[in-house]
C-alpha positions in Angstrom: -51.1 -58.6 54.2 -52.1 -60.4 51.1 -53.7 -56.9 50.0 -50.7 -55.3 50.5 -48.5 -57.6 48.4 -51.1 -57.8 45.7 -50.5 -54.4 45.4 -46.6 -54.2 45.9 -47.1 -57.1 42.4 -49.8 -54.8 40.7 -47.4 -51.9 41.0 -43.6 -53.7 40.1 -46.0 -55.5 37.3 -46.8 -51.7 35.9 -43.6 -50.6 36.6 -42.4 -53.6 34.1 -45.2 -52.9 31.5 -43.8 -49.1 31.5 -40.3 -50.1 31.0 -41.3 -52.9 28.2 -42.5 -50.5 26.8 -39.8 -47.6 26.5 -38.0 -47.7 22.9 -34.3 -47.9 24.0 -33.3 -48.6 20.3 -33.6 -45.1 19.4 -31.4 -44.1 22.6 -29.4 -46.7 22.3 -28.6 -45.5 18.6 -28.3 -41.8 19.7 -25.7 -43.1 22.7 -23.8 -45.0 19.5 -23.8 -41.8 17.7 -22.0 -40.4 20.6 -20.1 -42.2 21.9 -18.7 -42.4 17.6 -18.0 -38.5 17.7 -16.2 -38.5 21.3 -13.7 -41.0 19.6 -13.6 -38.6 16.4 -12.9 -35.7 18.7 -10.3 -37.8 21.3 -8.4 -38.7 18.3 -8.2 -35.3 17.0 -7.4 -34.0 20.2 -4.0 -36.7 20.0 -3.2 -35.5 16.6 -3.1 -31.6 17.5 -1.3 -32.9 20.7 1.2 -34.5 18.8 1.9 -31.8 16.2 2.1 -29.3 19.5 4.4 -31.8 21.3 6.7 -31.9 18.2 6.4 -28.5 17.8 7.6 -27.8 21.3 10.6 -30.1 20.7 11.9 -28.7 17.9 15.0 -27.2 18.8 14.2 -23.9 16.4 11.0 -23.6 18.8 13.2 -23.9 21.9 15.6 -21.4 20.4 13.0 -18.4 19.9 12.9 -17.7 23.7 16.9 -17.0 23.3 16.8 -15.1 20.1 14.3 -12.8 21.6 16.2 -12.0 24.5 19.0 -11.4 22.2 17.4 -9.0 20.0 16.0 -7.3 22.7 19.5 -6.8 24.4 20.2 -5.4 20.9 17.7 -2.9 20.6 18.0 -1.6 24.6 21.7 -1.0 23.5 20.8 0.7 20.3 18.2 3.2 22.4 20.5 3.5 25.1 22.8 5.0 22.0 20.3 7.4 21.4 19.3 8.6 24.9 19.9 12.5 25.4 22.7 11.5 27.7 24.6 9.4 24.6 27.2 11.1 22.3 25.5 10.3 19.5 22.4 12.0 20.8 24.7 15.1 21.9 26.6 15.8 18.4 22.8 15.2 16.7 21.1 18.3 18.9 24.4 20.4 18.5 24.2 20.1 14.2 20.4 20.7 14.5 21.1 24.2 16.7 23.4 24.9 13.3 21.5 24.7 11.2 18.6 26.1 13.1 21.3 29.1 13.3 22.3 29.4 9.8 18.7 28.9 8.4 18.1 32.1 10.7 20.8 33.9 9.4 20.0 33.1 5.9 16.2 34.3 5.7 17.5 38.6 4.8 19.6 36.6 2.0 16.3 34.4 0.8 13.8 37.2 1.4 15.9 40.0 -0.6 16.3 37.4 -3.7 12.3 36.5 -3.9 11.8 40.2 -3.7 14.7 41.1 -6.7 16.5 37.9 -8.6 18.9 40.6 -9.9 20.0 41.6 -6.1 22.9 38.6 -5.9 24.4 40.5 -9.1 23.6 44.4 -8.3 25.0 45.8 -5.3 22.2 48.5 -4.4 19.3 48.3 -7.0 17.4 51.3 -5.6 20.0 53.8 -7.1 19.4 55.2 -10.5 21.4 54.0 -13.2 24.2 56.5 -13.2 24.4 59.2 -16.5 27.7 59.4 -18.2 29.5 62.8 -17.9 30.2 64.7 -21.0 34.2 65.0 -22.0 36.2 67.7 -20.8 38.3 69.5 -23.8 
């Protein structure tokens, strides 16, 4: 047995020598390092949860949610005004089938004046200009 635990001391004594023997300053400088940014980070993680928490509070911010539904009561009522079944909607299609109507019945009147200005004052400009009679005695 005295093998054994010569052996069981050679290898905790190499064990020792290995861990002697590790630099843990560097690690131990990196973990700093770390550990440094973390609390940079946790603190700025506070600050934007402070600005959002005030945020939240403000009674503007808690007010948007009701404005909103407001105006979008608003507008449903103002398209509701417009929907083919409205008034509005009903007196708007009748003017445009007038004046689709009268723009019909006004393109012979348009057509004859680009073809002859002079039509609006002439009555029929394809007769001949009329020759005076002579005087009876």
């Amino acid at each position: 047995m005295a093998g054994g635990f010569a052996q069981i001391q050679a290898q905790v004594t190499d064990l020792l020598d290995k861990l002697n023997a590790l630099e843990v300053e560097p690690l131990l400088t990196g973990l700093d390092r770390n550990l440094e940014a973390s609390e940079s980070v946790l603190n700025e993680i506070r600050e934007v949860s402070s600005s959002i928490n005030q945020l939240l509070n403000d009674p503007e911010t808690q007010a948007i949610g009701g404005n909103l539904n407001g105006t979008l009561e608003e507008l449903r009522s103002t398209l509701q005004g417009l929907s083919p079944s409205s008034p509005a909607y009903q007196e708007l299609t009748t003017a445009i089938e007038r004046l689709d109507r009268l723009m019909r019945d006004l393109q012979p009147l348009t057509r004859t004046l680009n073809d002859n200005p002079r039509a609006l004052l002439f009555d029929n400009l394809d007769a001949q200009d009329p020759i005076p009679r002579a005087p009876r005695d």
